[in-house]
N, CA, C and O atoms as a MOPAC input file, in Angstrom:
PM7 MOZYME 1SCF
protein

 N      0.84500 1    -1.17600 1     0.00000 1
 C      0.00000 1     0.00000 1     0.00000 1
 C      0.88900 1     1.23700 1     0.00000 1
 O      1.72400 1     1.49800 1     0.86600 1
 N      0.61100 1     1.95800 1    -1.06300 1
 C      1.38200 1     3.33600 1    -1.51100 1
 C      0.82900 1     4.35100 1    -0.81100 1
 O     -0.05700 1     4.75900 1    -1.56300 1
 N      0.80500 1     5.25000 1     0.53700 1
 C     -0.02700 1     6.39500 1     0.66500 1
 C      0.92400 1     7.85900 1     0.23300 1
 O      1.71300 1     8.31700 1     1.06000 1
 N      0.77500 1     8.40900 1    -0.92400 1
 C      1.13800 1     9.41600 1    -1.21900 1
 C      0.44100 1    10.18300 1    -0.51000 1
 O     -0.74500 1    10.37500 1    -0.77700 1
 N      1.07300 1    10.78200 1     0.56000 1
 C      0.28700 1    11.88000 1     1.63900 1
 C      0.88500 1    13.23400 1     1.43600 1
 O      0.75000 1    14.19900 1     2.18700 1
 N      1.68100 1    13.16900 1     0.12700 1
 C      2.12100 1    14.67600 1     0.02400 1
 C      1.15200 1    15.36900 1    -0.70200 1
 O      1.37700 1    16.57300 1    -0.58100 1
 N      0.05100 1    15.12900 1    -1.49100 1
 C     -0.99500 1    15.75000 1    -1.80000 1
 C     -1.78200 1    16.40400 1    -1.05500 1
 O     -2.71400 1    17.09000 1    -1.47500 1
 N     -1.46500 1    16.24300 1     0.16000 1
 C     -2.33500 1    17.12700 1     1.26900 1
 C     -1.33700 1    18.10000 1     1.89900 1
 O     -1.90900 1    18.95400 1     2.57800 1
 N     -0.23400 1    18.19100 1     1.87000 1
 C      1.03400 1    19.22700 1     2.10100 1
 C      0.28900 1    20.68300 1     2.12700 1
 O      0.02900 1    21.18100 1     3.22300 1
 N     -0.07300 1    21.40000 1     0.85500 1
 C     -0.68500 1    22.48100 1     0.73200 1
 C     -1.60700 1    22.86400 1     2.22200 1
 O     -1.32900 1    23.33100 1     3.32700 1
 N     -2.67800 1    22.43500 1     1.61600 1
 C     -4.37900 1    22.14500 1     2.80700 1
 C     -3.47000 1    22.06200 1     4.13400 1
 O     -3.79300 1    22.87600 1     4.99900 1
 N     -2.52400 1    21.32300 1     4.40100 1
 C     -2.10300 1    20.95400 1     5.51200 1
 C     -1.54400 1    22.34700 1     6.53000 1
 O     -1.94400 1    22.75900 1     7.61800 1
 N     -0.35200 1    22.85500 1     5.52300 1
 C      0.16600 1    24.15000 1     5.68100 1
 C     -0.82300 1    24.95100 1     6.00400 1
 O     -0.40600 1    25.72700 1     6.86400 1
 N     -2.26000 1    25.21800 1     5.67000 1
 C     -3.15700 1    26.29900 1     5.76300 1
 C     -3.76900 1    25.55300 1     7.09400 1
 O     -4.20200 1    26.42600 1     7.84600 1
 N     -3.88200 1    24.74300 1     7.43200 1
 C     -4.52100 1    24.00200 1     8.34800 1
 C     -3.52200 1    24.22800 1     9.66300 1
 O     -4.09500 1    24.25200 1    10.75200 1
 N     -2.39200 1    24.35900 1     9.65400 1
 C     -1.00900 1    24.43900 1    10.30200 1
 C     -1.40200 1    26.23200 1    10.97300 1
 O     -1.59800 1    26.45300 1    12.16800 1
 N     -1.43900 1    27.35300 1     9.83500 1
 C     -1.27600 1    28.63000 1     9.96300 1
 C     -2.38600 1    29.28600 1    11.06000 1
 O     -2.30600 1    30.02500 1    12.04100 1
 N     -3.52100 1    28.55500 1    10.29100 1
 C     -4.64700 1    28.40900 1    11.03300 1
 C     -4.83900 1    28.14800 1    12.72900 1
 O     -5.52000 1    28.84500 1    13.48100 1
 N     -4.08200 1    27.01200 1    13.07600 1
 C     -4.58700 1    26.76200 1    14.11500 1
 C     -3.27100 1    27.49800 1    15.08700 1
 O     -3.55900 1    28.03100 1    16.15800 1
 N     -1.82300 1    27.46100 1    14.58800 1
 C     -1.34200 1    28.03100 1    15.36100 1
 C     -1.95900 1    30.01200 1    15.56000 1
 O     -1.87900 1    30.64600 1    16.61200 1
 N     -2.38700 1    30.42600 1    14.53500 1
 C     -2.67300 1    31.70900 1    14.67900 1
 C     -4.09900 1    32.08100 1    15.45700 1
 O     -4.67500 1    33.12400 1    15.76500 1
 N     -4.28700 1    31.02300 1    15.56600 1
 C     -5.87900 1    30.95300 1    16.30200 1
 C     -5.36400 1    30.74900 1    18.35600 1
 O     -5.68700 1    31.44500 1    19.31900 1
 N     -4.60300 1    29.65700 1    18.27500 1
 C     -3.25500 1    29.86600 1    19.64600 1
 C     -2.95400 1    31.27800 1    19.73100 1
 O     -3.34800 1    31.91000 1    20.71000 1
 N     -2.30800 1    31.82900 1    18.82100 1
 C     -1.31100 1    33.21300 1    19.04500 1
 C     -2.27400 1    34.07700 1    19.50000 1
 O     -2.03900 1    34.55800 1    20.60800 1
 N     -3.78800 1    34.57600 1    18.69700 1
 C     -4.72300 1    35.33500 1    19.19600 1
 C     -5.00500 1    35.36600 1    20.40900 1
 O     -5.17700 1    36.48100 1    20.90100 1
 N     -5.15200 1    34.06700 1    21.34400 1
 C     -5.73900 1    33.51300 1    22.37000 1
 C     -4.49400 1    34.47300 1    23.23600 1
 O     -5.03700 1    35.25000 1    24.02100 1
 N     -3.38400 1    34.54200 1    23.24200 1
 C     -2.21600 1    35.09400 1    24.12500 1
 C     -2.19700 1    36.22800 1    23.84700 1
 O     -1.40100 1    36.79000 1    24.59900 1
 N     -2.67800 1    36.95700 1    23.11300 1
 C     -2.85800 1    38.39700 1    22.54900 1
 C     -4.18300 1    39.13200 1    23.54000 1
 O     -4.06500 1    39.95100 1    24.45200 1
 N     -5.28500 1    38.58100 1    23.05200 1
 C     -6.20800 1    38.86300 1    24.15000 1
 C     -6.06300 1    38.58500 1    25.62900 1
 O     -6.63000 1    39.22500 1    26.51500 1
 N     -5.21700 1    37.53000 1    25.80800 1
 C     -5.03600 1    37.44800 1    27.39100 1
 C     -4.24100 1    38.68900 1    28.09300 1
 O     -4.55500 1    38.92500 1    29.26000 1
 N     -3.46000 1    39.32500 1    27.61700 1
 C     -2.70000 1    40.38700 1    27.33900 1
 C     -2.94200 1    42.00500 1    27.51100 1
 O     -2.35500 1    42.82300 1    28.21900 1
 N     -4.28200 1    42.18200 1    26.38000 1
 C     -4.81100 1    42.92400 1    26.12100 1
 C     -6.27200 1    43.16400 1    27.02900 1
 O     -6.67600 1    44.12000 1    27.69100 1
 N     -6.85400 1    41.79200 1    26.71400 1
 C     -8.54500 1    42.15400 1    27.35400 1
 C     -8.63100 1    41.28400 1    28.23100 1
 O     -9.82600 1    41.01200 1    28.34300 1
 N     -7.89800 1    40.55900 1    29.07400 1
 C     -7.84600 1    39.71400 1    30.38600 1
 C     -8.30600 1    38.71100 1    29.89400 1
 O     -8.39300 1    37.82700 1    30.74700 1
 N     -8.78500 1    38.28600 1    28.53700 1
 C     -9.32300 1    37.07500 1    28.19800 1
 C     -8.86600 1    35.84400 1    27.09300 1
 O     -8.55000 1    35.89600 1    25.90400 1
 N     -8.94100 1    35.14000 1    27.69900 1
 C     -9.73400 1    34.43400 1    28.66700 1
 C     -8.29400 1    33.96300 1    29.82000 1
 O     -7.09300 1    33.71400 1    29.70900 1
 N     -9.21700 1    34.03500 1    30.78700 1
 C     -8.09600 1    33.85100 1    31.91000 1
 C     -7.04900 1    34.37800 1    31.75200 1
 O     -6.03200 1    33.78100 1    31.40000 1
 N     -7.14900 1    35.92300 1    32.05400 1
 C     -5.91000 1    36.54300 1    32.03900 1
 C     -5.05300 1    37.29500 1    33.39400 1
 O     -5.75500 1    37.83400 1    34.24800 1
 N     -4.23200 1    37.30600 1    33.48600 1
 C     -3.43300 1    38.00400 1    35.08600 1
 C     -3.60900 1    39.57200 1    34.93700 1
 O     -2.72800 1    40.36900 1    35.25900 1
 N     -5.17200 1    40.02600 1    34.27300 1
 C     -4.86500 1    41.46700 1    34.38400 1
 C     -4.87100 1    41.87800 1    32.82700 1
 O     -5.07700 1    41.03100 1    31.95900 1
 N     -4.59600 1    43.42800 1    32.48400 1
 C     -4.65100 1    43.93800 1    31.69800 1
 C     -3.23900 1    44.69100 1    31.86000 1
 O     -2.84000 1    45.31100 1    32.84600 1
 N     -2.47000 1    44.43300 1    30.41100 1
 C     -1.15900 1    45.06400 1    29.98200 1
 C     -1.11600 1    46.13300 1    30.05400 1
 O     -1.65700 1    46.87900 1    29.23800 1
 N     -0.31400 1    46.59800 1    31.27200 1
 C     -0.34100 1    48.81600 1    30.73900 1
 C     -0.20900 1    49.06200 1    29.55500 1
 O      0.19900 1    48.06100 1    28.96600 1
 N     -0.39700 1    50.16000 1    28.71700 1
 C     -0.84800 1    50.10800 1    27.85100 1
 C      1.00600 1    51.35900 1    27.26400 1
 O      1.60600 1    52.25700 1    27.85400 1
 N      1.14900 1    50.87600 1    26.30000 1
 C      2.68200 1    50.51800 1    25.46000 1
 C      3.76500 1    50.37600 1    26.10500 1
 O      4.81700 1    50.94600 1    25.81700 1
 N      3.52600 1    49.25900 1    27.44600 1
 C      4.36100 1    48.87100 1    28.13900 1
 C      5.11600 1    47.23000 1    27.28400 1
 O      4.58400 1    47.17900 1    26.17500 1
 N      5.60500 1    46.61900 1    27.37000 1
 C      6.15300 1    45.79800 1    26.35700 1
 C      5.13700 1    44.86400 1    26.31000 1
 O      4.75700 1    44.62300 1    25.16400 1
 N      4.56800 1    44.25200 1    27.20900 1
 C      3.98900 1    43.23100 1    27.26000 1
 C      2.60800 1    43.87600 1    26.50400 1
 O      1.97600 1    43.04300 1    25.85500 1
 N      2.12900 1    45.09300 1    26.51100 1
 C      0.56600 1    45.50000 1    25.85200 1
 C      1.19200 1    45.49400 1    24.34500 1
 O      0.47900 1    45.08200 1    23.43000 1
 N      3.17100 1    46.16800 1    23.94800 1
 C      2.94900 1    45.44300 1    22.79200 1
 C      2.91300 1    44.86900 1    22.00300 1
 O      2.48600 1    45.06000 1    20.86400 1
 N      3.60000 1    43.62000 1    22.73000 1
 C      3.47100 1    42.04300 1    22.38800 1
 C      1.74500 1    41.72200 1    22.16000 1
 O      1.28500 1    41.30900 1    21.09500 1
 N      1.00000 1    41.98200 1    23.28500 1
 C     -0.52400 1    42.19300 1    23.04100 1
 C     -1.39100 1    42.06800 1    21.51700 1
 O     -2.22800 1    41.30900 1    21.02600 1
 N     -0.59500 1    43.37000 1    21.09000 1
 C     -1.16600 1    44.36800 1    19.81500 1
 C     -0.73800 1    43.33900 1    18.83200 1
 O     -1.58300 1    42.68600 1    18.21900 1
 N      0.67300 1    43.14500 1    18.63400 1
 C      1.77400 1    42.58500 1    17.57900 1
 C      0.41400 1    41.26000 1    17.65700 1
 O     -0.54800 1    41.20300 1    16.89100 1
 N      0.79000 1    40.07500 1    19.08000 1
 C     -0.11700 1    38.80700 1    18.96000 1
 C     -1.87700 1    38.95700 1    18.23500 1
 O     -2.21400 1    38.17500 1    17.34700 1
 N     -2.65900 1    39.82400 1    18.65400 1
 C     -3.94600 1    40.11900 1    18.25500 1
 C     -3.73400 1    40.35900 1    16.93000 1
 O     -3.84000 1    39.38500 1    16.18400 1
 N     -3.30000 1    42.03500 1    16.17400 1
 C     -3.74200 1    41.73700 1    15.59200 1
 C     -2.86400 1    40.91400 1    14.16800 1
 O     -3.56900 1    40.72400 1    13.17700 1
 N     -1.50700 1    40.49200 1    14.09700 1
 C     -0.69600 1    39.52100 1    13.68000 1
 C     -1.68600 1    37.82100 1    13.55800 1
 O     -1.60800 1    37.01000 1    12.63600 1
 N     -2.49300 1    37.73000 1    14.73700 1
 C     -3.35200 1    36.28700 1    14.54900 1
 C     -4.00900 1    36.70500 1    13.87600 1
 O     -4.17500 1    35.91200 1    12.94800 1
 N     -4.93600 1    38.17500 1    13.67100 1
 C     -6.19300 1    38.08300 1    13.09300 1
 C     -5.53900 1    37.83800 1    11.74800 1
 O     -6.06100 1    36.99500 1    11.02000 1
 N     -4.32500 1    38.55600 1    11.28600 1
 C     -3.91100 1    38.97200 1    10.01700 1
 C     -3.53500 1    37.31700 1     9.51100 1
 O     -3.61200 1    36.85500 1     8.37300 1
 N     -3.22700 1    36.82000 1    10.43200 1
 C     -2.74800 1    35.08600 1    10.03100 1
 C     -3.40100 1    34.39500 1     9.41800 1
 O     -3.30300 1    33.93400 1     8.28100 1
 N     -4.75100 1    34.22600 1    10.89600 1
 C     -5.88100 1    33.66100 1    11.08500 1
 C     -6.50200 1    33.89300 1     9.19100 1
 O     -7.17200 1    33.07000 1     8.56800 1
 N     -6.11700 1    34.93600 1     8.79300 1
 C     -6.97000 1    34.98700 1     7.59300 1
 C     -6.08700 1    34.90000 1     6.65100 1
 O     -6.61600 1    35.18000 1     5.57600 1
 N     -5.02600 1    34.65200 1     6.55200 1
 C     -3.83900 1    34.43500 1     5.45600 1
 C     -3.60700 1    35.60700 1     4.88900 1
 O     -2.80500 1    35.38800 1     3.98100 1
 N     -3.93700 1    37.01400 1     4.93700 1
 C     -3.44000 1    38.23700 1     4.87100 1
 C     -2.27000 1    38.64800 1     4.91800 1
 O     -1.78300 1    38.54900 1     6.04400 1
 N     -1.42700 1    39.19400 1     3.93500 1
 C     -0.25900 1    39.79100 1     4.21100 1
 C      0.77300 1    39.13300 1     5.34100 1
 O      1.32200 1    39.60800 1     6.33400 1
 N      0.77900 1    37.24400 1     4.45200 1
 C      1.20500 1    36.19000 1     5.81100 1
 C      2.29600 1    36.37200 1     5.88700 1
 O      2.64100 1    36.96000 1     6.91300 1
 N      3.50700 1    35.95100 1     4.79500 1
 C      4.61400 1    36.46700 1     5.16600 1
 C      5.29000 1    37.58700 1     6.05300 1
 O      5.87000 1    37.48800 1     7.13500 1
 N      5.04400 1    38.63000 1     5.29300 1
 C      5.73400 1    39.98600 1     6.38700 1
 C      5.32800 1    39.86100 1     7.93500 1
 O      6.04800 1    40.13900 1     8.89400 1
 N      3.58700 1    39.22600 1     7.96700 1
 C      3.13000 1    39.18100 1     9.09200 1
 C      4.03400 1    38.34900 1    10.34400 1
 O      4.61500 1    38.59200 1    11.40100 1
 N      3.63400 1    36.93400 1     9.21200 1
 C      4.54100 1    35.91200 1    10.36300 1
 C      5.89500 1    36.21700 1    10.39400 1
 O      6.48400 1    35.46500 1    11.17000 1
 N      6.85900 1    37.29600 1     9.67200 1
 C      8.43700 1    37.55100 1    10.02000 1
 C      8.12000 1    38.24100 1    11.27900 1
 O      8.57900 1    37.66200 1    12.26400 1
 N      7.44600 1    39.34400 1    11.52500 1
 C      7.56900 1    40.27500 1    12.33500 1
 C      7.01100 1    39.64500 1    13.95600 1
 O      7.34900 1    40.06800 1    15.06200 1
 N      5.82700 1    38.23000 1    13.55200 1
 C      5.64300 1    37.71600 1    14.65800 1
 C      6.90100 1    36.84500 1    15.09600 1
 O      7.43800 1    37.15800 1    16.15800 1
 N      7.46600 1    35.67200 1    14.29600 1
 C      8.48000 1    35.34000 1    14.37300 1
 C      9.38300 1    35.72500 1    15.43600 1
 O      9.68300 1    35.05100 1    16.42100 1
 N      9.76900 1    36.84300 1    15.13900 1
 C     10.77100 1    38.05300 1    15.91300 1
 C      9.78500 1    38.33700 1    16.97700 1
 O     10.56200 1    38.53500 1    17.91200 1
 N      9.16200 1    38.41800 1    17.23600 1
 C      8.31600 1    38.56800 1    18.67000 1
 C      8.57000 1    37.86300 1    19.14200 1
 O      9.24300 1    38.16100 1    20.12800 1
 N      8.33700 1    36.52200 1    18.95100 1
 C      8.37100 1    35.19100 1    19.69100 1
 C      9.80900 1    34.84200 1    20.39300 1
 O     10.00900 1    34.35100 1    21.50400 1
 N     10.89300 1    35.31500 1    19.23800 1
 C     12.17200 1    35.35000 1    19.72000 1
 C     12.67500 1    35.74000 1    20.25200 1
 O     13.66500 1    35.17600 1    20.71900 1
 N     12.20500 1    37.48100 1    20.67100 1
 C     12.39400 1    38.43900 1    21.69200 1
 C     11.35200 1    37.71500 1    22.80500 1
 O     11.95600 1    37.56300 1    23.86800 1
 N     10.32600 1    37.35400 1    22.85300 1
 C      9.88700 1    36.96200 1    23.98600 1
 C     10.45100 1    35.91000 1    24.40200 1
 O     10.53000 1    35.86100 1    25.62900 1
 N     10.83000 1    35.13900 1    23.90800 1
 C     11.68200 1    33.87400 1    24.29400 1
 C     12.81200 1    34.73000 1    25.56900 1
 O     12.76300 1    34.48900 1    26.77500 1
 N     13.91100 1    35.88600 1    24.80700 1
 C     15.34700 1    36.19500 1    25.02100 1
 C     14.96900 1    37.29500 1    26.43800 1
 O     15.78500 1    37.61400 1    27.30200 1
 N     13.62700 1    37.70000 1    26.37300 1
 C     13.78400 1    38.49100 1    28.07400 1
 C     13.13200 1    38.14300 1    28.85300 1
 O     13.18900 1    38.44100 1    30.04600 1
 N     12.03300 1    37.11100 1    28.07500 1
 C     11.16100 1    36.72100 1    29.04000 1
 C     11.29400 1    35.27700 1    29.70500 1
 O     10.83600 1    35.13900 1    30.84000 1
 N     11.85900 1    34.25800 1    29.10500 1
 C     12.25200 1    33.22900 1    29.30600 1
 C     13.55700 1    32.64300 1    29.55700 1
 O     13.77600 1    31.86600 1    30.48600 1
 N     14.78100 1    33.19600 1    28.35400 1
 C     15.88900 1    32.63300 1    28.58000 1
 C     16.69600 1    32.68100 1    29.93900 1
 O     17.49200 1    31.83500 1    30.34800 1
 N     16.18700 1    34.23900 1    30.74000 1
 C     17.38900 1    34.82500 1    31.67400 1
 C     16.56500 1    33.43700 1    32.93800 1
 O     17.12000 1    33.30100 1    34.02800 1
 N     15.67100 1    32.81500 1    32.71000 1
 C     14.56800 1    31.85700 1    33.70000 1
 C     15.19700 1    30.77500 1    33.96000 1
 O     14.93300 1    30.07300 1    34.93600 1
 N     16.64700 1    30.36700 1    32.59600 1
 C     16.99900 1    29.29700 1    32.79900 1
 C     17.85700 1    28.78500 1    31.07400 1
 O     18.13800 1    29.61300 1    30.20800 1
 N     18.07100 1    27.55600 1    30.97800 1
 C     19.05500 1    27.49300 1    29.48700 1
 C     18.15800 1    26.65800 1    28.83900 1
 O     17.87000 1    26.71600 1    27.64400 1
 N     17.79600 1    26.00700 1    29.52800 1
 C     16.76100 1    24.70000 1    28.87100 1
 C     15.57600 1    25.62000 1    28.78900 1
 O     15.42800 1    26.54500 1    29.58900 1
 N     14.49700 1    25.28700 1    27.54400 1
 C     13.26400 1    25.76000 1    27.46500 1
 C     12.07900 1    25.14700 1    28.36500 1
 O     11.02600 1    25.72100 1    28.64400 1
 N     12.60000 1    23.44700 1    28.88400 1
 C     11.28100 1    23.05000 1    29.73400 1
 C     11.75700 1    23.48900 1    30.86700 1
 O     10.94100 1    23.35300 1    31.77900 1
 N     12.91000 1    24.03900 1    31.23000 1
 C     13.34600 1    25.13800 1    32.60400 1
 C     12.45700 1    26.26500 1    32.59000 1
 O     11.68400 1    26.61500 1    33.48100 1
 N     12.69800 1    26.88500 1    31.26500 1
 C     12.46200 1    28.26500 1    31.83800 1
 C     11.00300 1    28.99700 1    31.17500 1
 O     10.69200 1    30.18600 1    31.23900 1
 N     10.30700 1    27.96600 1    30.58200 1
 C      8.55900 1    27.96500 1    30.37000 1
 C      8.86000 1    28.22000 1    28.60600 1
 O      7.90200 1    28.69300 1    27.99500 1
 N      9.83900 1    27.99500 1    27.98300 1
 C      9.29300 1    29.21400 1    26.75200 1
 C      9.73700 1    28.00500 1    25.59900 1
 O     10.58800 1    28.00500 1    24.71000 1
 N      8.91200 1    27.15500 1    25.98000 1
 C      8.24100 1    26.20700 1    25.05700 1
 C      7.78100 1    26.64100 1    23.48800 1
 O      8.05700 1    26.53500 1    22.29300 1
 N      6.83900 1    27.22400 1    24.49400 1
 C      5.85300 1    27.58100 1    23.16000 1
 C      6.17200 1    29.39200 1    22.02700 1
 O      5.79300 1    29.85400 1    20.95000 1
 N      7.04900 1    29.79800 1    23.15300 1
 C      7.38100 1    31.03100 1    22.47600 1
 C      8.34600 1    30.59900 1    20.95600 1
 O      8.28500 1    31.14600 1    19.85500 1
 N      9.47000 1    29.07800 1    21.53000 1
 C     10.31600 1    28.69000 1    20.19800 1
 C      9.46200 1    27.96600 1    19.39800 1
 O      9.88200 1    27.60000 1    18.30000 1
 N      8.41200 1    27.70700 1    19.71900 1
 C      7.54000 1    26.77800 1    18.59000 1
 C      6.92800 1    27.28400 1    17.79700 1
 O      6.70400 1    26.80800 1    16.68400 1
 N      6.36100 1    28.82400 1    18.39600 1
 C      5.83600 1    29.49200 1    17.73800 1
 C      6.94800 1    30.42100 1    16.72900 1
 O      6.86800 1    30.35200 1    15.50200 1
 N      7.56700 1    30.94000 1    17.14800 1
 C      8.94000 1    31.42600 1    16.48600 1
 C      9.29800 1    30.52600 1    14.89700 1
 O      9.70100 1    30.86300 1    13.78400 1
 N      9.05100 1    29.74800 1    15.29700 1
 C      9.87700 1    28.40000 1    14.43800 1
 C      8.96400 1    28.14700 1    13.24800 1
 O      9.21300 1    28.03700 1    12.04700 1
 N      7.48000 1    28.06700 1    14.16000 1
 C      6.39800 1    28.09100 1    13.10100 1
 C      5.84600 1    28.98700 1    12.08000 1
 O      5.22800 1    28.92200 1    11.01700 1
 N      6.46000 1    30.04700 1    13.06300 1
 C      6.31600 1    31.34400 1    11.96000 1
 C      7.33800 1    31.04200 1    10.59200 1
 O      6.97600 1    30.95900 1     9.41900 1
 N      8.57000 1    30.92100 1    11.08000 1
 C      9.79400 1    31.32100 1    10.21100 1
 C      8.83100 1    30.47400 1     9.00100 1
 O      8.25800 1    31.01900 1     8.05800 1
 N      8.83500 1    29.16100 1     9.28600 1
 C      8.60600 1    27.90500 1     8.59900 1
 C      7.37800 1    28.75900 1     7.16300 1
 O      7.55900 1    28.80100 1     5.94700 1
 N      6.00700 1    29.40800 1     8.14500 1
 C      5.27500 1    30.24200 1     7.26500 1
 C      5.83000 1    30.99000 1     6.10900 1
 O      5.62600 1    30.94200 1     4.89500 1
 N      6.72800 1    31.81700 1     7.01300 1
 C      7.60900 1    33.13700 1     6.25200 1
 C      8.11900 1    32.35400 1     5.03600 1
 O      7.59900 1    32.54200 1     3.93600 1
 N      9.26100 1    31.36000 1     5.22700 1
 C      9.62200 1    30.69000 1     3.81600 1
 C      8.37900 1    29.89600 1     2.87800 1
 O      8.47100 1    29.72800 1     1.66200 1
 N      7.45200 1    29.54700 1     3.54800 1
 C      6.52200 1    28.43200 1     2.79500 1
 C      5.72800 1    28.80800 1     2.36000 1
 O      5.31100 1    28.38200 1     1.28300 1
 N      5.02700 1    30.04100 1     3.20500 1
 C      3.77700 1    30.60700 1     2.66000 1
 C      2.59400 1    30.33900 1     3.34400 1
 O      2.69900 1    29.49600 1     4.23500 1
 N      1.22600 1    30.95300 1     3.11900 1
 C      0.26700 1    30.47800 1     4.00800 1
 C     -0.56700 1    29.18800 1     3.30300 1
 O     -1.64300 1    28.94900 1     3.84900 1
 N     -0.31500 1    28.58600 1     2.50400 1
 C     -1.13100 1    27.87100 1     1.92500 1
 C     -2.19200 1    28.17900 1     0.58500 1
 O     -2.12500 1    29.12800 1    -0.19500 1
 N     -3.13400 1    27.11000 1     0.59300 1
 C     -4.00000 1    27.48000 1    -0.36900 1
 C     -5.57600 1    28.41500 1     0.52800 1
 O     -6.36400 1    29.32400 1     0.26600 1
 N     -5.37400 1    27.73000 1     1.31900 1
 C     -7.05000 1    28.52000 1     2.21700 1
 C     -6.27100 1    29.86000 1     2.77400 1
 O     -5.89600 1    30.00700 1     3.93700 1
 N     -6.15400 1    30.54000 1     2.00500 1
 C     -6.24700 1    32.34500 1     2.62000 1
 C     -6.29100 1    33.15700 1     1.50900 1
 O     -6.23300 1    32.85100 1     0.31800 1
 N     -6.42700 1    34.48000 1     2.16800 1
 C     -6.74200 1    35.93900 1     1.18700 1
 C     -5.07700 1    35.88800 1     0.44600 1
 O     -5.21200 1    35.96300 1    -0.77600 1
 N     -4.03400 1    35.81400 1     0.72900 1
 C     -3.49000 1    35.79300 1    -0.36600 1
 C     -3.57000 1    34.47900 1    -0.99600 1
 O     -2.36300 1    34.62300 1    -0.80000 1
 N     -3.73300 1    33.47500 1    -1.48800 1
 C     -4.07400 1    32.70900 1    -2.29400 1
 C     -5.26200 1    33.01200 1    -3.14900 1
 O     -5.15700 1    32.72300 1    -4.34100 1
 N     -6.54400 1    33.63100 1    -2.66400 1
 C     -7.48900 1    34.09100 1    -3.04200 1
 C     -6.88200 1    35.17200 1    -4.16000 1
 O     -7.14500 1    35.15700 1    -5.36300 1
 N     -6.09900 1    36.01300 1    -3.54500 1
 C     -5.59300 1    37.67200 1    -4.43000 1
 C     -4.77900 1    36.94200 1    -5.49200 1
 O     -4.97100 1    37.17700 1    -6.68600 1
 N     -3.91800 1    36.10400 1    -5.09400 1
 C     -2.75200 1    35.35400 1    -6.27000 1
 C     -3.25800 1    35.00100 1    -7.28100 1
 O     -2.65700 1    35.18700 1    -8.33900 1
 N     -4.85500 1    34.21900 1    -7.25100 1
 C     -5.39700 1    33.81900 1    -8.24200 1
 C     -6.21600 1    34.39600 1    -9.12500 1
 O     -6.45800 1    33.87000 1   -10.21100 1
 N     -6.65900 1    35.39000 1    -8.79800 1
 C     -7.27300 1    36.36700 1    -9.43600 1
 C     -6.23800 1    37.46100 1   -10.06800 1
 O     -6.72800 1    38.46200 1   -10.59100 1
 N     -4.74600 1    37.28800 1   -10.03100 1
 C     -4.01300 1    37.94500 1   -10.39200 1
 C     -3.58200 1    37.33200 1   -11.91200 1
 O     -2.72600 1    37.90300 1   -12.58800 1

């Protein structure tokens, strides 16, 4: 039995952008509007309100495959700076010092940035009508 499962690669990638940017939103609003389950509300252009801004509206812009590239570089680099003040000085190892998910997300971005958002988003939509 042959399963050529690279025919779903594309769909997959958009399925990938999707759900991590639907994650990233979730830490954006926790940030911003205490929700859901949040420690409070970020002073407002204190670093963490604008990590906030960057996460919100960077997911929404994801979430919809909009302007994905530039988007996910600039989140990317968020993730990496949040990793380097918020996590690294915590410890060397990442399951030390919590910032798991800051390199996964980082990583996942880059991965976007070179690959693209897939076939399910507004730029795929704009590409084809081009």
């Amino acid at each position: 039995m042959n399963l050529n499962l690279s025919r779903f690669a594309p769909f997959l990638r958009s399925v990938l952008r999707i759900v991590a940017a639907a994650l990233l939103l979730q830490h954006g609003t926790q940030k911003l509007l205490n929700v859901p389950d949040g420690h409070g509300v970020a002073a407002i252009f204190s670093q963490l309100w604008i990590a906030g801004v960057i996460e919100v509206f960077g997911g929404l812009l994801l979430l919809a495959g909009l302007f994905t590239r530039p988007v996910a570089f600039l989140v990317s680099g968020e993730m990496f700076a949040a990793y380097m003040i918020a996590h690294r000085p915590r410890g060397a190892l990442p399951i030390v010092n919590g910032g798991e998910l800051a390199i996964l997300f980082c990583f996942i971005w880059l991965y976007v940035v070179a690959a693209g958002p897939g076939p399910v988003s507004v730029d795929a939509i704009v590409r084809k009508r081009r």
